[in-house]
N, C-alpha and C positions, 0 to 999 in steps of 0.2 A: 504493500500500500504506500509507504514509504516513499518508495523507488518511483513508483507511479505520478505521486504528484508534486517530485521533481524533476520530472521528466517533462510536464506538464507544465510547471514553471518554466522552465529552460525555452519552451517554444509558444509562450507568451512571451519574453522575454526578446526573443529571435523576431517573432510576428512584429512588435512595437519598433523593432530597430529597422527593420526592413519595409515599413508604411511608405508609402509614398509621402515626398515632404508638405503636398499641398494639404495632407491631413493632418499638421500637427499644427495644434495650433502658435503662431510667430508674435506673441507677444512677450517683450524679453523684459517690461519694463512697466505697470500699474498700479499708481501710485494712486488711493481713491480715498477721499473724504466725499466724493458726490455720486450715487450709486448710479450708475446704468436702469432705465426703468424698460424702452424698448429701444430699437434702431433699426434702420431698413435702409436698403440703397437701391439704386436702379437693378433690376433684373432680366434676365433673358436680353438684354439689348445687342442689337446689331450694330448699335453708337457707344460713343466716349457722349459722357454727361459731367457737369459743374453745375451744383447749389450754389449760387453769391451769396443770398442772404435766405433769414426767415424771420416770419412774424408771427405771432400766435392771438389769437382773438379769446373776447370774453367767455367763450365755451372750450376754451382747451383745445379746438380746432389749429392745426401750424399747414403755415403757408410757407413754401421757400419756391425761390425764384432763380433763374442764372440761364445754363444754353444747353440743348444736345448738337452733339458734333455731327457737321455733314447731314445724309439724308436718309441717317438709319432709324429706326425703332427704338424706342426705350421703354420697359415696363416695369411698373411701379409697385406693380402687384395688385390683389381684388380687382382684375380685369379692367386696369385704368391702363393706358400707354401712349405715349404720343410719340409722333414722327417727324423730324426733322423735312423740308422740303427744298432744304438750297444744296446742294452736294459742298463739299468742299471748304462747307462755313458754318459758323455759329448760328442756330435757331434757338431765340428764347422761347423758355415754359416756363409756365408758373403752374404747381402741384398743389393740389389743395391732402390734406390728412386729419385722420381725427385724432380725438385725445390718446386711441390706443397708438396711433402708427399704421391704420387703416388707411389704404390712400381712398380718397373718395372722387377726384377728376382730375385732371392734368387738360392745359391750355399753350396752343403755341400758335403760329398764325397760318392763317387759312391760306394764304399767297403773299409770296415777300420775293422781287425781281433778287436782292441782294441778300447775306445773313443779318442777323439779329440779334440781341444779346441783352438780357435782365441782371442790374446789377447791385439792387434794391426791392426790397418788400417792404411795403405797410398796411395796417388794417383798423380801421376808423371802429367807432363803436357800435357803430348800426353794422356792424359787418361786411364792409365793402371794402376790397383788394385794390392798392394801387402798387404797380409795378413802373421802374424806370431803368432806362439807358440809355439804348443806342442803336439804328438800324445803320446799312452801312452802305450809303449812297441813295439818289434821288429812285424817283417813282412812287408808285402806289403800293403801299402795306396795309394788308387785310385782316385785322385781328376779331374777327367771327361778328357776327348780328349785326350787320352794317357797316361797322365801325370800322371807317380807312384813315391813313395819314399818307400825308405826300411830301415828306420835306423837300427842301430846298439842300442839295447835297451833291457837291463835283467837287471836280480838281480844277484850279487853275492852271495847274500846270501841264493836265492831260493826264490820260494813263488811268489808274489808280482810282477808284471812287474813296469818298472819305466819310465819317461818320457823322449822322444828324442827332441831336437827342431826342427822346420819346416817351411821353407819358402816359400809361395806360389806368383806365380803371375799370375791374370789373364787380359784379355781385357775388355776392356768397354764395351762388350756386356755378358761378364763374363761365357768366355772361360779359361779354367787353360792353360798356357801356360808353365811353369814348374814345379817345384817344386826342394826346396833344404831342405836335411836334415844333420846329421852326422854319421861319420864312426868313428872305433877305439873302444876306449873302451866306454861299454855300460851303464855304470854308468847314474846319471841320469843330463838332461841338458833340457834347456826350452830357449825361447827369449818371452822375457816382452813386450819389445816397438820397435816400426821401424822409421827411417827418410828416406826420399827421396830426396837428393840434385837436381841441376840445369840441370846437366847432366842425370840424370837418376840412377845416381849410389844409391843403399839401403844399407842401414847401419843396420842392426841387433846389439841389444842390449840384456844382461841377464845373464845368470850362469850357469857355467859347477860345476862337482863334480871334487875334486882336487888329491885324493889320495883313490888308490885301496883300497876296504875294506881289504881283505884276505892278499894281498904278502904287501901295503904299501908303494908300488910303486907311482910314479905320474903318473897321469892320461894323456893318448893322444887321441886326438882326431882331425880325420881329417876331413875338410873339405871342401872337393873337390880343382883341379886344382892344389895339390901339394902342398897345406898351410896346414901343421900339425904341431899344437900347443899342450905342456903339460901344463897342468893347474897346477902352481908350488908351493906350501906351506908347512910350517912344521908340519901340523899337516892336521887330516880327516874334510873336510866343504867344503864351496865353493866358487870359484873362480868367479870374474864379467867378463864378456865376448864382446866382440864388435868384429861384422862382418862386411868386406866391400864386395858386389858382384856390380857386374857390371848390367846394366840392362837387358842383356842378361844370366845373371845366374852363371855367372863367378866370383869364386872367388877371390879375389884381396889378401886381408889379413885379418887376427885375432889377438886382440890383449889382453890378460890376463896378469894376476898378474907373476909379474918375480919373478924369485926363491931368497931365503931368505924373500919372505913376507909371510905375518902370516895368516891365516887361514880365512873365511867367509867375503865374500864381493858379493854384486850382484849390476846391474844392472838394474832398474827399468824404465828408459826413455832415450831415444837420440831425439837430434833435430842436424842441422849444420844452419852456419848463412852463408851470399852472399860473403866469401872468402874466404870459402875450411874449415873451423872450424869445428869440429865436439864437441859437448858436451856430456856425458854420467855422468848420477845421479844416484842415489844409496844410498849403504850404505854398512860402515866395521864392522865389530865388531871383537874385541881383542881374542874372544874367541867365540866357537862353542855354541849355548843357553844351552846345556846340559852341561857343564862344568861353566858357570858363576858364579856361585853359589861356585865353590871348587876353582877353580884357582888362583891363585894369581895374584894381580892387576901388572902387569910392561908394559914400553914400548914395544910396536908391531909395528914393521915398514910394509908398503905397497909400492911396487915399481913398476911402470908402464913403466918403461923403460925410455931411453934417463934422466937418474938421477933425475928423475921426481917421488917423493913421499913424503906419509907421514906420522905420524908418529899417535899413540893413548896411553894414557895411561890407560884405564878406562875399566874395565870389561860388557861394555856394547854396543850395536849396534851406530856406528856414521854416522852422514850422509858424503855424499862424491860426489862430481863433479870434473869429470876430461876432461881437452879439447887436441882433438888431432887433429894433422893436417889433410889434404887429404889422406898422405902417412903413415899416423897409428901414428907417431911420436909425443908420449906425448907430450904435450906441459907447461902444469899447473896443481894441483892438488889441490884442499881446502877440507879440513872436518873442524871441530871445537874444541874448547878448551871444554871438556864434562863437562854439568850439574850434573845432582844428578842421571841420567837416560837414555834412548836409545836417538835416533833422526834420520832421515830418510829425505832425499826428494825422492820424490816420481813420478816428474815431471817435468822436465825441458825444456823452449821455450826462445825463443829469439829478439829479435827487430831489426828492419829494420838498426840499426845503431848498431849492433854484439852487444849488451848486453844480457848476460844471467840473466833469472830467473828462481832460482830455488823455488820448495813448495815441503812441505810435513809436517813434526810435531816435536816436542820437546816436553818431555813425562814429569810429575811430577812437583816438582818445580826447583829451584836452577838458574844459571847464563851462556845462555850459548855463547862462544866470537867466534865472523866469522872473526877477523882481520881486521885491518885498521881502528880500535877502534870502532870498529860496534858490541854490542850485545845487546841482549834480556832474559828477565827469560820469565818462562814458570811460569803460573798463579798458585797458591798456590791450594794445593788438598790433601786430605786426603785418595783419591781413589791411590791403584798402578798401576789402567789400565787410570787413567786421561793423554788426551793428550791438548796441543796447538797447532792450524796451525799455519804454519810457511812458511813465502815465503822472499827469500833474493834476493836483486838484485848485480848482479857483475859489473864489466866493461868487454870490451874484453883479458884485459890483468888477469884478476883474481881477482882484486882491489875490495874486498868489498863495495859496494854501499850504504842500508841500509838495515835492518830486520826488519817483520811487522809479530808479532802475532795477532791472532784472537782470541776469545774469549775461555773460558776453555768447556771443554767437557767431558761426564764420559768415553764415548770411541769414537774414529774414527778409523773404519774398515781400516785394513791398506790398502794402495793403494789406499786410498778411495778419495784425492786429486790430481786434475786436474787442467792443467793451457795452456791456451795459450793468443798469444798477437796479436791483429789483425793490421791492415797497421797504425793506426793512433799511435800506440805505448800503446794502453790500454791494461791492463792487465787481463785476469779474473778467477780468483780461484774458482775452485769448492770442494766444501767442503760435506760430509754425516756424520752427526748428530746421534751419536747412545746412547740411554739411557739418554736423557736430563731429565731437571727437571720439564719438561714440560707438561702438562697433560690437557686431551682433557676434555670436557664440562659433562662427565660423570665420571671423577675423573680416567680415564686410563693416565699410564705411556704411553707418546709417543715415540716409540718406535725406528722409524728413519726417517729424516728427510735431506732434502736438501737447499744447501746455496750457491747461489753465488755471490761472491766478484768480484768490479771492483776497481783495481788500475790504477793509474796515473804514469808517470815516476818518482813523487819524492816520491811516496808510499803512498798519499795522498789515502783514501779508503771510499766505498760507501757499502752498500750488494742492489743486483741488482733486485737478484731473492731469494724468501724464501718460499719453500711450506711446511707446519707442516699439512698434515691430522690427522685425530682421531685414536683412540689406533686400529679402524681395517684394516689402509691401511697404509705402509711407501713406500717413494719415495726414490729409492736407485740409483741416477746419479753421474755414475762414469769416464764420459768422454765430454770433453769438445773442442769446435773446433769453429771457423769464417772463413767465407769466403769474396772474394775479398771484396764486400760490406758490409762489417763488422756484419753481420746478425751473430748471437751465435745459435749454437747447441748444446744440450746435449742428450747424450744415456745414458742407463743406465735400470735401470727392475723397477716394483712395485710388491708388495707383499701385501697379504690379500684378503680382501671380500668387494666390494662396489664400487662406483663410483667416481672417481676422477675430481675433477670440478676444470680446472686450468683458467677460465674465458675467457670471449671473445668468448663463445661457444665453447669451446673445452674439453669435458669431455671425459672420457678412463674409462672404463668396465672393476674391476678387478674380476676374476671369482676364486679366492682362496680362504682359509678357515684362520679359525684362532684358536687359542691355545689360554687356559686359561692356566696361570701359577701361581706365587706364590700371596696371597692376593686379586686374582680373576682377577689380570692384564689380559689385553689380550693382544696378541699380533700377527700380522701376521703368517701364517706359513711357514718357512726359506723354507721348498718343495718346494711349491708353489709361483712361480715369471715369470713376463711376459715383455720382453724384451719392451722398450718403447723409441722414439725418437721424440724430441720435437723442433721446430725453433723459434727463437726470434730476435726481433727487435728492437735497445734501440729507446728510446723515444727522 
């Protein structure tokens, strides 16, 4: 008997060493104070798919929004799926799911000459979806029940079509009810982020192009209801942009860069806090990236109107937060005294008592000052692509609170930091880990990697969630959200070949390939990624 069931041992033993490796599962590294509740990612797809964002509404319903690649299939599961129709390009969708992880529809457009792309979600309180971004060149875009856009969108220089921005809204049973894009000149323009105040009113946030290539002109651009703005600087780059429409679709105002400021600024995130504030983050830079290198370092002033700006002296990208009232009307402006290097937020949300936090990075080393005697260096590197996260908290008046770097990294994809703040006042950074020095159990570079931070109001910090798989799967979540009951959500895609084990039985099936590169590294293949949304619970 004895003999028997070591013998039987010995070939369990053989069986588990001999599995194939897509059956074991590649998590080398979870760190959890926030439990996994469900997660689901695109299935059976004959596409590559990307979540940008998600939102969640007052019924635990999540929304996330972003592209399927080319003119394959993606399904979502409970017989929801949609199809890409442009080959070769990005087509936005926006998925609707329930509180379990039930998909319940998926939307993308019914005819679109060029691709398309979602790189924002919101959801108002009567339950109505607004998506924003970017189609990619002129003609007609047909987002289902009528609803078409035509921007205004070419090249001056030939060639190449370029992108228009685009606002969609649909209902909670994910009907398009309109659609807004831009007129004027066709140069190229995008919205990054959206907010949805109390009333219903959307805030579009992002970047127009500022000055004709050819004649050198400033750039106009209308949109809609009689609000046409020029996008005004002394040189060719781009202007940061903030739209208000009404919830019926109606333009109210636009508000960009006033004439005499300098050149390259965008808009990366809006939120508004509960009276009438609205916030927009970002980032300026002194100069256009193709000029830093030759130009000469001097002051660059940036002016947002009502004598509200400010100033840079430094040949490299700053980060920037500016608040403005209901009525457009700057209010405050902050960027910082610059490092040795770029810096960026990337992300900005707020708390139930009007404080802003911004995130995003500070690049290299050196010292960098937010005012009100508040700064931070950025961690010592020898790499030129090393960054630090970075999240500062404000007051409602502008007042510097304090700055909280996170650990060094060889790179973080830009945009790749996510924050928001749920009713108790916590805060939670999401962060994506790209080229760490971390290496999986077979001597593979890890390749990317996810992290998320909880902060406290006095910046006191925890990391909540951390998933590191092996050199043949990265976790790439690049949006972050809670609802009423403080539960966290992340969207975001995975990349590679194998099986993703994030515990508590919940594993996702990646069906990619992978690249061997230099030294026999492997690595995901950047093609191949499958949009993935995940619920959590803190403990």
């Amino acid at each position: 008997m004895k003999k028997k069931v070591v013998i039987l041992f010995i070939q369990i033993v053989v069986l588990l060493l001999f599995l194939p490796a897509k059956l074991h599962p590649q998590i080398l590294n979870n760190s959890l104070t926030c439990l996994p509740v469900w997660g689901t990612s695109t299935k059976n797809g004959s596409a590559a798919s990307t979540f940008n964002s998600v939102a969640v509404d007052t019924d635990g319903n999540v929304y996330v929004a972003g592209y399927i690649q080319s003119s394959g299939t993606c399904s979502f599961g409970n017989g929801v799926a949609a199809t890409g129709i442009v080959e070769n390009a990005r087509n936005a969708v926006l998925v609707k799911f329930n509180s379990t992880g039930k998909a319940l529809w998926a939307k993308t457009l019914h005819d679109s000459p060029l691709g398309s792309c979602y790189l924002s979600v919101k959801v108002d309180s009567w339950g109505n979806v607004y998506t924003a971004g970017y189609v990619h060149g002129g003609g007609t875009y047909d987002f289902g029940d009528g609803v078409r856009a035509e921007p205004s969108a070419y090249s001056e220089l030939g060639g190449e079509s370029v992108t228009a921005l685009v606002l969609v809204k649909y209902n909670s049973s994910g009907s398009a009810q309109w659609a807004r894009t831009v007129g004027g000149d066709g140069n190229p323009t995008l919205f990054h982020a959206l907010a949805v105040d109390a009333m219903g009113n959307v805030y579009a946030a992002g970047r127009v192009t500022t000055i004709r290539y050819r004649s050198g002109e400033y750039c106009t651009y209308d949109y809609g209801n009689g609000v046409i703005v020029s996008a005004k600087s002394e040189a060719l780059g781009t202007a940061a942009v903030l739209v208000k429409y009404s919830s019926a679709g109606k333009t109210q105002w636009a508000r960009t860069l006033y004439e005499g400021s300098s050149n390259g600024s965008t808009f990366y995130s809006v939120t508004v806090d509960g009276e009438g504030g609205i916030y927009a983050a970002g980032a300026i830079a002194s100069n256009p990236p193709h000029l830093r290198d030759y130009a000469a370092i001097r002051h660059r002033d940036y002016q947002f109107g009502n004598n509200v700006g400010v100033t840079v002296d430094r040949n490299f990208e700053n980060l920037l937060l500016v608040k403005y009232d209901s009525k457009g009307e700057a209010l405050w402006a902050r960027t910082v005294s610059p490092g040795t290097d770029d810096s960026r937020f990337s992300s900005v949300a707020v708390d139930l008592e009007g404080n802003p936090y911004a995130a995003g990075y500070i690049k290299r080393s050196g010292t960098y000052n937010f005012g009100n005697g508040v700064s931070t260096a950025a961690s010592e590197s020898s790499s030129s692509q090393s960054t630090t996260s970075l999240l500062v908290k404000y007051d409602p008046t502008g007042r510097t609170q304090w700055a909280r770097t996170g650990n060094p990294t060889y790179f973080v994809r830009v945009n790749s930091l996510a924050i928001t703040v749920n009713r108790k006042g916590i805060v939670y950074a999401l962060g994506s880990v790209q080229r760490s020095s971390i290496r999986d159990s077979s001597g593979r570079d890890i390749w990317k990697y996810t992290v998320l931070t909880q902060y406290d109001s006095t910046g006191a910090s925890r990391d909540v969630v951390s998933y590191v798989f092996d050199g043949h799967v990265s976790s790439d979540f690049n949006a972050v959200t809670t609802d009423l009951d403080c539960n966290i959500y992340l969207a975001g895609r995975l990349s590679g070949n194998g099986i993703c084990d994030f515990g508590y039985g919940i594993t996702l099936d990646v069906n990619g390939t992978v690249t061997k590169g230099k030294n026999g590294i492997v690595y995901p293949s950047p093609d191949e990624h499958y949009g993935v949304i995940m619920k959590f619970v803190e403990q």
